[in-house]
C-alpha positions as CSV (number, residue, x, y, z in Angstrom):
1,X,88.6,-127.9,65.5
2,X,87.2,-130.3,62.6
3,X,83.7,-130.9,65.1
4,X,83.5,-127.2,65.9
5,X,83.4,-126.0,61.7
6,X,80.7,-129.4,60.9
7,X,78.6,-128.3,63.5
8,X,79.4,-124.7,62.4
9,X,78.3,-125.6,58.8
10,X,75.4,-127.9,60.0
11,X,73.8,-125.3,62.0
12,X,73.8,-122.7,58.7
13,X,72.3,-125.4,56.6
14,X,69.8,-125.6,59.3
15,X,69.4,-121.7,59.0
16,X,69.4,-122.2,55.5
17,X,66.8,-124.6,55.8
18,X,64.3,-123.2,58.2
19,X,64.4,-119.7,56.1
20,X,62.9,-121.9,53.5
21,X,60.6,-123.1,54.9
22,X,59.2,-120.1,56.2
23,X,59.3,-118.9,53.0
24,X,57.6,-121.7,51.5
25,X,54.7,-121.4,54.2
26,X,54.3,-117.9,53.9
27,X,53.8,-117.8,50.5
28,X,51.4,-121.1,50.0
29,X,49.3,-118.9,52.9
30,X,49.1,-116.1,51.4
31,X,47.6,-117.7,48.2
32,X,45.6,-119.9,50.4
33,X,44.5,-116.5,51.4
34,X,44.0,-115.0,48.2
35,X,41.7,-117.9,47.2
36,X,39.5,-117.3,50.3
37,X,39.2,-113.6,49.5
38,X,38.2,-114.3,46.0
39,X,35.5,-116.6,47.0
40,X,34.1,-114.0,49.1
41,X,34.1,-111.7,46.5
42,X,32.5,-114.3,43.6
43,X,35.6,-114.0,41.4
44,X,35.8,-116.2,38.9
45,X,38.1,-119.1,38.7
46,X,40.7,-117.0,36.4
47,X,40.3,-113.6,38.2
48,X,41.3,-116.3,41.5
49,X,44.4,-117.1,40.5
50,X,45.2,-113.9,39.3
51,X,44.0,-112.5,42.9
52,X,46.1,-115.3,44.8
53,X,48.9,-114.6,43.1
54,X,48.5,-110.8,43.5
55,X,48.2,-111.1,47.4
56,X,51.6,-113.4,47.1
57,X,53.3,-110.3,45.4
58,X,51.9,-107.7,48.3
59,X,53.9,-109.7,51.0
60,X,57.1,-108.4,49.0
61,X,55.7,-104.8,49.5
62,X,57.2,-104.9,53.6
63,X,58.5,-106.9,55.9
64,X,55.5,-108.8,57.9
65,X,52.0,-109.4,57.2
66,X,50.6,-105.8,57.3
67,X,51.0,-105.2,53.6
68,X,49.1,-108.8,52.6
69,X,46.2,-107.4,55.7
70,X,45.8,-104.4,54.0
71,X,45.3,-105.5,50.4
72,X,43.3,-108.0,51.3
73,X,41.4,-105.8,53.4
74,X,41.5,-103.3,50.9
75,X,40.2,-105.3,48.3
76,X,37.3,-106.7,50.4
77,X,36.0,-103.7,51.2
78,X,36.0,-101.8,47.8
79,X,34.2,-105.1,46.7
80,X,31.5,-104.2,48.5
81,X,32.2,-107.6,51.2
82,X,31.4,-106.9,55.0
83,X,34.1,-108.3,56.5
84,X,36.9,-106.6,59.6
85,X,40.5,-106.7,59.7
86,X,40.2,-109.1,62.6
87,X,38.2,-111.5,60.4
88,X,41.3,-111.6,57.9
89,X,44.0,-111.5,60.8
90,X,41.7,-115.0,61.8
91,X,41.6,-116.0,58.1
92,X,45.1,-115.4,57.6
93,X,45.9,-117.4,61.0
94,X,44.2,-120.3,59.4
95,X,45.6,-120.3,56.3
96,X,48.9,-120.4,58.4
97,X,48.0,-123.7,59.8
98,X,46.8,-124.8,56.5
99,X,49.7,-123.8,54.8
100,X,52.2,-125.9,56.9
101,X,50.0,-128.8,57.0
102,X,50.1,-129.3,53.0
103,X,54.0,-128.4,52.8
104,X,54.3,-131.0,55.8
105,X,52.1,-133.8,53.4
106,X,54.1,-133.0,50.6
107,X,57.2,-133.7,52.5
């Protein structure tokens, strides 16, 4: 019974764990993300950060990446930038891969 509630609690933390991560990732993209929409709009280095961290706050908005898509969208297109949703579904991809790779570094 002792080996059935260790593995029990191991497998939680590991829930625990992973959920963090995710977390982690998602977040670190989605200001990866803001940084690459405020480049394409010529923010300054200020507005940037304030942007990045703006676009962290959308993902709160809903559960999955639709509400980060369409601020950032949103945003790039009142700005005047010619860009598509499927050009910041492929940004947002990248910043995905980006995203892990620095938390993995850090690690």
């Amino acid at each position: 019974m002792t080996d059935f509630n260790d593995r029990e609690r191991a497998e939680e933390a590991k829930f625990a764990m992973d959920a963090t991560t995710a977390f982690r990732v998602a977040a670190r993209r989605n200001r990866l993300l803001g940084h690459w929409a405020a480049e394409k709009m010529s923010l300054t280095s200020e507005e940037t950060e304030a942007y990045a961290k703006a676009v962290v706050q959308a993902d709160f908005e809903e559960a999955g990446d639709e509400d980060v898509i369409r601020k950032v969208l949103g945003d790039l297109t009142a700005a005047g930038v010619d860009v598509d949703e499927t050009a910041v579904r492929v940004a947002l991809e990248e910043k995905s891969v980006e995203a892990k790779r620095q938390l993995m570094s850090e690690s």
